[in-house]
C-alpha positions in Angstrom: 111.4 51.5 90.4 110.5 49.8 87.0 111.7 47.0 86.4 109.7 44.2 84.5 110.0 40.3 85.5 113.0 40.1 82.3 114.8 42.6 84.1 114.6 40.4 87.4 118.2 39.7 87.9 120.1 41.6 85.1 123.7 42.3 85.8 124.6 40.4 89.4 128.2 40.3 89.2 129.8 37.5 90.0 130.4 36.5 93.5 133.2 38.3 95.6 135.8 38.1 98.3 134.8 37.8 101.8 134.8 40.7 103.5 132.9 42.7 106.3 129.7 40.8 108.0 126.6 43.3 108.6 124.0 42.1 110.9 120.1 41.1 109.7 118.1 42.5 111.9 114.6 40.7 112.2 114.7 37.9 109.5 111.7 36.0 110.4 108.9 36.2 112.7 110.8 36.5 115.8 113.6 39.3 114.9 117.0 38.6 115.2 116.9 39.1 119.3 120.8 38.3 119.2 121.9 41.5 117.4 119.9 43.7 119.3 120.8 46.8 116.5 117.8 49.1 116.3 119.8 52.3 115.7 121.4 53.7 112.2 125.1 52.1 112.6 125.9 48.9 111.4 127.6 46.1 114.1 130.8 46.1 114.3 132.7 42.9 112.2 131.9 39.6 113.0 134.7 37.0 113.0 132.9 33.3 111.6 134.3 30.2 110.8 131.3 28.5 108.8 130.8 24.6 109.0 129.9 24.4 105.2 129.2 27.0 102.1 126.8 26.7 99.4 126.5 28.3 96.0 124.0 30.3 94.0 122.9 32.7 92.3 120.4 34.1 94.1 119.7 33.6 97.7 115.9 34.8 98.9 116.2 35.3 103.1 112.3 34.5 103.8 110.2 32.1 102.2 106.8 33.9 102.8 104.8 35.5 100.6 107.1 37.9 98.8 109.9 35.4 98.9 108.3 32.5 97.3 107.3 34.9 94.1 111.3 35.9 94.6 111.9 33.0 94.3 110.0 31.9 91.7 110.4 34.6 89.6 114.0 33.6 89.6 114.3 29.8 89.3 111.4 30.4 86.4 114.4 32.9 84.4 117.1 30.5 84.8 118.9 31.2 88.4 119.9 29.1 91.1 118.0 29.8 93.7 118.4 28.8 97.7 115.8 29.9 100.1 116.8 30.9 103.5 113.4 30.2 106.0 113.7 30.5 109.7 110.3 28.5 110.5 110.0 24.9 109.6 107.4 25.5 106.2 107.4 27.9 104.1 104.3 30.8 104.2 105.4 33.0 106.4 102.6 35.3 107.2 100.6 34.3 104.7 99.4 31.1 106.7 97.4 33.2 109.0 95.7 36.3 107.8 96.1 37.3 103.9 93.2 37.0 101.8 93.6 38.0 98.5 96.1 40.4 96.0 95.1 43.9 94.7 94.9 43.0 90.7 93.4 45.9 89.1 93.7 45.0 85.4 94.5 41.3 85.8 92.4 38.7 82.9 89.9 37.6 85.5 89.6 41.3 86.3 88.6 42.2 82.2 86.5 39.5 81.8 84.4 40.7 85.1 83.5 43.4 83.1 84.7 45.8 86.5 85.1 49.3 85.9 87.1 51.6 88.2 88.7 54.6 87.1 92.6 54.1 88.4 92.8 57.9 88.9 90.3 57.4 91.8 92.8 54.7 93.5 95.2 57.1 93.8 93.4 60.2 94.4 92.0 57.9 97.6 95.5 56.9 98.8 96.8 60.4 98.6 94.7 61.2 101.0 95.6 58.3 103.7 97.0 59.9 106.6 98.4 56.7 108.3 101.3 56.4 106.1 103.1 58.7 103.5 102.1 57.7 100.2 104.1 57.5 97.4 102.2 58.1 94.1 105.2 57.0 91.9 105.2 53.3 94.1 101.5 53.2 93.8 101.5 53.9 89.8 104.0 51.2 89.4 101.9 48.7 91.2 98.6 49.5 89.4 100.9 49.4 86.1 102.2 45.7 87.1 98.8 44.7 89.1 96.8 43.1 86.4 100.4 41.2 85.3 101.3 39.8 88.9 97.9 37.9 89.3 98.0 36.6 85.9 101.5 35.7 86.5 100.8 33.8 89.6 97.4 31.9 88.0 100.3 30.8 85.2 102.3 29.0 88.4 99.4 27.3 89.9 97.9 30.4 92.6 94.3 29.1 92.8 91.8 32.3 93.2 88.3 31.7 94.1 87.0 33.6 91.2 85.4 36.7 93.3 86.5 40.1 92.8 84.9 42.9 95.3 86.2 45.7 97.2 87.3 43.8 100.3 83.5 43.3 101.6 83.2 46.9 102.1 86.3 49.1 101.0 86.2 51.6 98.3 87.5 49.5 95.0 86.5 46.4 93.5 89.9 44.9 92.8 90.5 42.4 95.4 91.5 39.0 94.3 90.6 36.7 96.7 92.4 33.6 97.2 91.1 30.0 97.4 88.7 29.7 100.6 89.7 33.1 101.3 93.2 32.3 102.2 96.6 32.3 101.3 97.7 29.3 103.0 95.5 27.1 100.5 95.5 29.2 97.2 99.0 30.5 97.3 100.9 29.0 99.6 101.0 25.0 98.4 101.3 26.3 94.8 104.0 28.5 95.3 105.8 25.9 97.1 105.0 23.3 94.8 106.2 25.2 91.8 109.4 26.3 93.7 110.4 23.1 94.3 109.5 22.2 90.4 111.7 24.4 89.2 114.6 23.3 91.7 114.8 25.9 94.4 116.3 24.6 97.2 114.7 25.5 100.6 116.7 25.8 104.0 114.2 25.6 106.3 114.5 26.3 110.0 117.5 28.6 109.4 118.1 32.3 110.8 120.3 34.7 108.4 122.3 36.4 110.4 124.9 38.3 108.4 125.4 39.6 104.8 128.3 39.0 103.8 130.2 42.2 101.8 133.1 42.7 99.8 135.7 45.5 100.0 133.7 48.0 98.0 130.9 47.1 99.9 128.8 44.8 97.3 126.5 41.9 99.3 128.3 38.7 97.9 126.0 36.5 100.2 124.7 35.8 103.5 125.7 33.8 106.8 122.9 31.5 108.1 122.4 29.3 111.1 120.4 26.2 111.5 117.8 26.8 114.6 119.2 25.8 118.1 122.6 25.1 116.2 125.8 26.9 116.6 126.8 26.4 113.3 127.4 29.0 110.5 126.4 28.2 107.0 128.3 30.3 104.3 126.2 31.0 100.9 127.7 32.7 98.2 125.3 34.6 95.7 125.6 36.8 93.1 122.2 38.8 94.7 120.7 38.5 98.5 116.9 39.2 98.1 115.8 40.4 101.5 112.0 39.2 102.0 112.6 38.6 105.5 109.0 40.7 106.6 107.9 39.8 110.1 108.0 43.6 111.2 104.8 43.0 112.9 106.7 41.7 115.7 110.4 43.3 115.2 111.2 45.9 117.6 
């Protein structure tokens, strides 16, 4: 996929009718124990009666690391933005162990003076036999790497400064956040800047459904406050799924 930050939210149609529910299996760090759907078909239909309905245009189900760029990224171009979290800060796995971003070619990157031949990078990850590599993904990210991180300084992301190959890996293009850690380089900015630019976070809220039309277009997403047996409706012209957590998701 190519598709610059400009491009971010290009033609969402507008919102549509209410139509068939399909579960969210594990939005948060927990799963979604309740739907219990680990094989190809979707649940069935839900029936749901929500309490209240909100409006925007985009809503971003996780508020961890992914989802705060999400949601960034959109709020910083103009949308609406409501942030679906099922813990009570945002962070999500960034709290505990990331460290740093990949940001071969960022400014802090040039000015280092680094040299590493890009070619090598993916030659290397070619080879990795724990997952199947896609060269097309990983040319997209090395294309947009150097971009992200300068992208994130512009919103406040504090780095330390020190670029190395991850104490020991093959490539010197790890970033490494403030301290070492996410949850004091990244994660208060991100927030902070979120908030600046008017998203609106629902904290301690599990999405449960998308919400489709007849033709089968996502329109929004049903959410429920934790402990609560109360559905929230929220209408959006895109669902951003940054739920992660499959660490712990059966």
């Amino acid at each position: 996929m190519n598709m610059n930050r400009r491009d971010f939210f290009k033609g969402a149609a507008a919102v549509g009718g209410l139509a068939t529910l399909v579960g969210l299996a594990g939005c948060g760090p927990r799963g979604n124990q309740e739907l219990g759907n680990t094989g190809n078909d979707a649940p069935a239909p839900v029936d749901i009666v929500p309490s209240s309905t909100e409006e925007c245009d985009i809503c971003v189900v996780g508020a961890g690391v992914s989802g705060l760029s999400a949601a960034v990224q959109a709020a910083e171009l103009g949308a609406s933005v409501i942030a679906v979290e099922a813990s009570d800060t945002p962070g999500g796995g960034g709290r505990m162990g990331v460290e740093g971003s990949f940001g071969l070619g960022s400014t802090m990157f040039k000015e280092s003076g680094i040299q590493v031949d890009r070619i090598d990078i993916l030659r290397s990850e070619m080879t990795m036999a724990q997952n199947r590599p896609n060269a097309q993904l990983w040319n997209d990210l090395m294309d947009q790497a150097g971009e992200n991180i300068d992208w994130l300084i512009e919103q406040g992301v504090e780095f330390s400064g020190e670029i190395d190959d991850y104490h020991g890996g093959k490539f010197p293009v790890f970033h490494w956040y403030k301290n070492g850690r996410c949850a004091d380089g990244y994660v208060p900015p991100m927030t902070a800047r979120a908030e600046a630019l008017g998203v609106q976070f629902m904290l301690k809220t599990w999405a449960k459904h998308l919400i489709k039309d007849d033709q089968g277009k996502v329109t929004g997403v049903f959410v429920q406050p934790d402990g609560s047996d109360d559905w929230i409706q929220i209408n959006a012209k895109a669902v951003i799924l940054a739920s992660g957590g499959f660490g712990s998701n059966p």
